[in-house]
N, C-alpha and C positions, 0 to 999 in steps of 0.2 A: 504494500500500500504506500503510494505517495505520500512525502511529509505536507498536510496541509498547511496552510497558507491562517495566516490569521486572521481575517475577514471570515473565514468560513468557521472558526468553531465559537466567533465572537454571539452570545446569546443577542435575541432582541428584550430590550428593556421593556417593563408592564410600566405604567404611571406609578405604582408604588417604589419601585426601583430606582426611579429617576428622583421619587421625594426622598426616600431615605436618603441618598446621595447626596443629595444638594443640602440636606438638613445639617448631615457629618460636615462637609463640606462650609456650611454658614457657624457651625458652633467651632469649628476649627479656626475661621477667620476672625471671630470675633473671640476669641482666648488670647491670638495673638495680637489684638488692636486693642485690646484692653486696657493693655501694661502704660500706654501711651496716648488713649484718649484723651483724660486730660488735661495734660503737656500742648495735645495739642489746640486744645477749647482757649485755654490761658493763653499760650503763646504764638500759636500760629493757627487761628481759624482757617486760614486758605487753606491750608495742609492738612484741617479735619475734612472740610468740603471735598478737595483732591482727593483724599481719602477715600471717602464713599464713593465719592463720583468711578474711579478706577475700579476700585472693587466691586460694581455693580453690572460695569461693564466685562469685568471677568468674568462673572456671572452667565453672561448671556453671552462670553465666548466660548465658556467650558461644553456650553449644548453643543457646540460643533466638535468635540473632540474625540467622537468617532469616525468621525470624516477625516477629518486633519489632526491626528493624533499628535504627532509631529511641533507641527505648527503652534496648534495649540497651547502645549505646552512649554515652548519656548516663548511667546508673546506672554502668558501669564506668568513666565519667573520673570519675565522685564518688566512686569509692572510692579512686582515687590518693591523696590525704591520709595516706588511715590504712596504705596497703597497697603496696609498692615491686613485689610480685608480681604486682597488677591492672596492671601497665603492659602485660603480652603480652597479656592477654584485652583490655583498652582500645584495643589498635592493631590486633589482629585484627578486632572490632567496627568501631572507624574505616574500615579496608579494605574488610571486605564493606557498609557505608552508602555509604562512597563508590563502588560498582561500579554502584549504580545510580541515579548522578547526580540526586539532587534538590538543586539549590545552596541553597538554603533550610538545609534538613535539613544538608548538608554544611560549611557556612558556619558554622552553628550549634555541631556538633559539632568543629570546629577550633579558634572561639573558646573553647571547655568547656576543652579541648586543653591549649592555651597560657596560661589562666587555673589551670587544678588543677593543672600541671605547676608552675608559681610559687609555689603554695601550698605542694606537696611541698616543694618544695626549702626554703621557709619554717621547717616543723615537724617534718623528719626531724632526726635526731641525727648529726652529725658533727665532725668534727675540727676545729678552729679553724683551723690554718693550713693546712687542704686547702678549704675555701670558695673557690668562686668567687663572683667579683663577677655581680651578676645581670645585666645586662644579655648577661654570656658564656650563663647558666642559659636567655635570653629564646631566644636567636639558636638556641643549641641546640635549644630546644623547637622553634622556628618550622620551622629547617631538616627537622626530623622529620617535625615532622606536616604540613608541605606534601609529605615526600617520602611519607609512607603514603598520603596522599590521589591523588596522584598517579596511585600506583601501583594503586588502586583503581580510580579513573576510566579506566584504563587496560582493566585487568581488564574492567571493566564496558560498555566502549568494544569492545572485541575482540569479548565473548559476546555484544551486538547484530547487530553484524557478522556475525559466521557463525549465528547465528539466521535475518538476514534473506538471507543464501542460501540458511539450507534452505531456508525458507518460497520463495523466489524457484525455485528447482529444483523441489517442490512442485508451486507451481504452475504453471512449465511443465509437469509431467510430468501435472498433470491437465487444463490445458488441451490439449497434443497427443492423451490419451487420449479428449477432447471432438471434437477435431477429425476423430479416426479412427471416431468411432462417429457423427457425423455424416456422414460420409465414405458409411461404412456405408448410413444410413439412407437418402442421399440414393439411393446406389445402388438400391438395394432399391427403392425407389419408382420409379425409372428402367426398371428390371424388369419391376415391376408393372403398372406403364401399356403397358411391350410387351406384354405379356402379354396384356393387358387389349383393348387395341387390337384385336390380331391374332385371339388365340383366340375371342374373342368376336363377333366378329363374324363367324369360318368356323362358329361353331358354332350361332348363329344361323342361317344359312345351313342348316344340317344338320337342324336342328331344322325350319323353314319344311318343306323336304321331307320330310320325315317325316313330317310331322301332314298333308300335302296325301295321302301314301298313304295315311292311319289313314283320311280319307273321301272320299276318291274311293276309290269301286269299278266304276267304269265304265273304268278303263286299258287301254289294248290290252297284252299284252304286250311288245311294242317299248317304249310307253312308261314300263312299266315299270321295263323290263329301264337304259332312259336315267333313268332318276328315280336308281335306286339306284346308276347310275354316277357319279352328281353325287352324293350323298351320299360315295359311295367315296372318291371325287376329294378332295373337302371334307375328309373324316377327314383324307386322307394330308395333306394340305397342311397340317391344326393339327396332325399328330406330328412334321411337318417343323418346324415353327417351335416348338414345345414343347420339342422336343430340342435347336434353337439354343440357346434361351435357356435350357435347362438349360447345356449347354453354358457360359456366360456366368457362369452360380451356381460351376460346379465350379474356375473359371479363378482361379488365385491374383490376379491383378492384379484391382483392385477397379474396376478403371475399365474395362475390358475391353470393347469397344464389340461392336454385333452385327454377326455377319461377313457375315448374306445381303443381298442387296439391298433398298435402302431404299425404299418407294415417293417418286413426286414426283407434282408439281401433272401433269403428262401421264397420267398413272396413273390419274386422276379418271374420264373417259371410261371407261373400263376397270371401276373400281370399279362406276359409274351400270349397266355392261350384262351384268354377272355377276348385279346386283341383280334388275335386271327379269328373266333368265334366270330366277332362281329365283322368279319369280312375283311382285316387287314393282312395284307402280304407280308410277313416278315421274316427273316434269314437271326437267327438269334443263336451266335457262341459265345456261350460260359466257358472263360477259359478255367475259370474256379471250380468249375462242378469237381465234387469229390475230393476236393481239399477244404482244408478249415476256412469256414465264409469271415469276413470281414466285423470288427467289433455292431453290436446293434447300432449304435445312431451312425457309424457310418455307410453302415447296410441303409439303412432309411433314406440315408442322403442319396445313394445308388438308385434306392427304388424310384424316388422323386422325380429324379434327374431322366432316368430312363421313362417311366411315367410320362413325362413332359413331353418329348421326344416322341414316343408314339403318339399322343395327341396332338400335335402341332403338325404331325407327316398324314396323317388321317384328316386333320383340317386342311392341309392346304397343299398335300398332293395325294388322294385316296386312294388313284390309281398304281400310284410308282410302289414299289419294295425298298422297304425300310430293312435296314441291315444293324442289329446291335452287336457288339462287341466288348463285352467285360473280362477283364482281366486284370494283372498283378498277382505281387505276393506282399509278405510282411514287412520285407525289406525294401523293397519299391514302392509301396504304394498301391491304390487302383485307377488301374484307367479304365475311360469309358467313352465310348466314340458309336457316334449312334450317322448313320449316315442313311440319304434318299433321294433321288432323283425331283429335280425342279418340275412344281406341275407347271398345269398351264392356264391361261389366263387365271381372272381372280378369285379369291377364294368366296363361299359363299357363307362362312361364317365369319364373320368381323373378330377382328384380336385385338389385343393393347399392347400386348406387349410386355407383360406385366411377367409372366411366367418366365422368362428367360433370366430377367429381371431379380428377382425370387430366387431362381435356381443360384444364380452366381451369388447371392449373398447368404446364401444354406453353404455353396462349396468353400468362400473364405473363413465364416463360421469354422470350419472342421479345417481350415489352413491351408483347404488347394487352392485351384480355379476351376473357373469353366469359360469358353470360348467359342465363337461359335461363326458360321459365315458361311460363302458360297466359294465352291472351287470347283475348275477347270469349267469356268462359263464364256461361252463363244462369242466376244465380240463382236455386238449389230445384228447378231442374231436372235433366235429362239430360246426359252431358257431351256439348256441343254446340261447344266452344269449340276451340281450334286449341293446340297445343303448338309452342313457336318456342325456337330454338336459334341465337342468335346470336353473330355472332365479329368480333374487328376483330384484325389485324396490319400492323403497321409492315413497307413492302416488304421492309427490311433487317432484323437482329437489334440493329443499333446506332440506328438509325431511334426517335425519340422524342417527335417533331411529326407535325402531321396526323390528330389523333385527330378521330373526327366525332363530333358534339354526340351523338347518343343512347348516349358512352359512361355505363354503370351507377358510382353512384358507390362 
């Protein structure tokens, strides 16, 4: 935290504030005009009139010495000389310059201090055998104005202080409100990618049969009657998982995990024959089959990712053959490369975009990537060229070696 600035941890005055002050400030002037009023009634009326007159106008220079701390307090030690009443506004000035410690400035006004104080005592009018000898006049002064200084720097010392805990509570309280609406957000996104994952790709699935009823007309009614059971199926299965994860939105706890079962890397199989069930073409090597599968969350992340992959190749080329390829070991990692032939023209379902999206921040999560794009596409022509979706993960989530050269920079 920056050191503030003194204007910033200077309080605002109530009107009771400014009366006490001024009150200290008037019984202080008038202790020190006392001793010499008078001396000067008897012998020098002008010099009681000067008197008042100066010190009334210190008065109503000391209001500004928040503005012109400075200032201030240097015109009211120059009016000491003339004026035994500018001594309250001169030490109230002194206080509030010293609360906001510039030793320059404060140094300054002390020496003013102890120099105009000696003057006074010089050219006031008094009683011959009540003079003190100056050096008692020096001590006096000194003792003073180091004790108003003090008690300034003091002042001024404390109102930093509790400045810099509000500002310090402050900003704890907006960085925890940071932390909760990241909290928030990051949820939410956790959400979204189930969401995303799950419903998107039954609904894919839903869609795939649907559009194979709109043109096939050639169905037996059996097949029919099985077409629209698998759509059936499919619905229930996205309101099942729609309503988890609503579920999950309604739950006070922010972190509230999802309660159904999670898929894993054995799951994959399963996934590949639902696919082709609904009529996709696909070429699917496990180069893992029959060795130990991958930790569960990062089987999950595999399933995901290939999940995605077959609904994005069914969305927007139905016709082409989707080829997956999983593989690795413990000490490499897995890879996974899901590749398919570029359809043609546009797709008839609308995307965002959001899944691929999702995927790459599920594979940094677990410390790989994912990557993804078009290769070997024929310039000015036809899309001829293959759509590749590649992934690498660390066997483990703490796993951070073993990456393979074609990682994307």
């Amino acid at each position: 935290m920056d050191q503030p600035v003194p204007e910033e941890y200077q309080p605002r005055l109530r009107w009771y504030g400014h009366l006490w002050r001024y009150a200290l400030a008037l019984a202080l002037g008038l202790l020190v005009w006392s001793p010499v009023m008078d001396a000067q009634l008897d012998r020098h009326p002008l010099l009681f009139w000067t008197d008042l007159l100066v010190g009334l106008l210190a008065f109503v220079l000391v209001a500004f010495r928040r503005r012109w701390p400075f200032a201030i307090a240097v015109v009211t030690i120059l009016m000491a000389p003339l004026s035994s009443l500018s001594a309250g506004p001169a030490a109230l000035a002194t206080v509030s310059l010293a609360t906001r410690r510039r030793w320059w400035q404060v140094i300054t006004v002390g020496v003013l201090n102890v120099v105009f104080s000696l003057v006074y005592y010089a050219v006031q009018p008094s009683d011959a055998d009540s003079v003190d000898p100056w050096w008692l006049n020096l001590a006096v002064t000194v003792a003073v104005v180091l004790a108003i200084t003090a008690w300034g720097m003091f002042i001024g010392s404390r109102r930093e202080l509790l400045w810099t805990l509000r500002q310090r509570a402050e900003t704890a309280e907006a960085e925890r409100d940071l932390r909760a609406s990241q909290a928030r957000s990051t949820e939410r996104a956790r959400i979204a990618r189930e969401m995303h994952d799950v419903l998107a790709h039954r609904i894919s699935q839903i869609s795939m049969h649907a559009g194979a009823l709109t043109f096939r007309d050639d169905l037996s009614a059996d097949e029919m009657r099985s077409s629209l059971a698998v759509i059936q199926d499919k619905a229930h299965e996205a309101l099942t998982d729609l309503r988890e994860v609503l579920g999950v939105l309604r739950d006070d706890e922010a972190a509230a995990p999802l309660t159904g079962p999670q898929p894993t890397y054995d799951d994959l199989g399963r996934l590949v024959a639902d696919a082709r069930a609904a009529g996709a073409v696909i070429e699917y090597d496990d180069r893992l089959a029959g060795h130990e599968p991958p930790p569960a969350a990062v089987g999950r992340t595999v399933f995901r990712i290939v999940q995605e992959g077959i609904t994005n190749a069914t969305k927007h080329a139905p016709a082409a053959t989707l080829r997956v390829e999983v593989g690795g070991s413990p000490t490499e990692g897995v890879d996974v490369v899901l590749r398919n032939a570029l359809g043609f023209g546009p797709t008839r379902t609308p995307g965002a975009g959001l899944g691929l999206v999702g995927l790459a921040e599920r594979a940094e999560l677990r410390g790989g990537w994912l990557a993804h794009g078009v290769e070997d596409q024929s310039p000015g022509g036809p899309a001829q060229g293959s759509f590749v979706l590649r992934a690498w993960l660390p066997w483990s989530s703490d796993e951070t070696g073993g990456r393979p050269t074609g990682e994307p920079e």
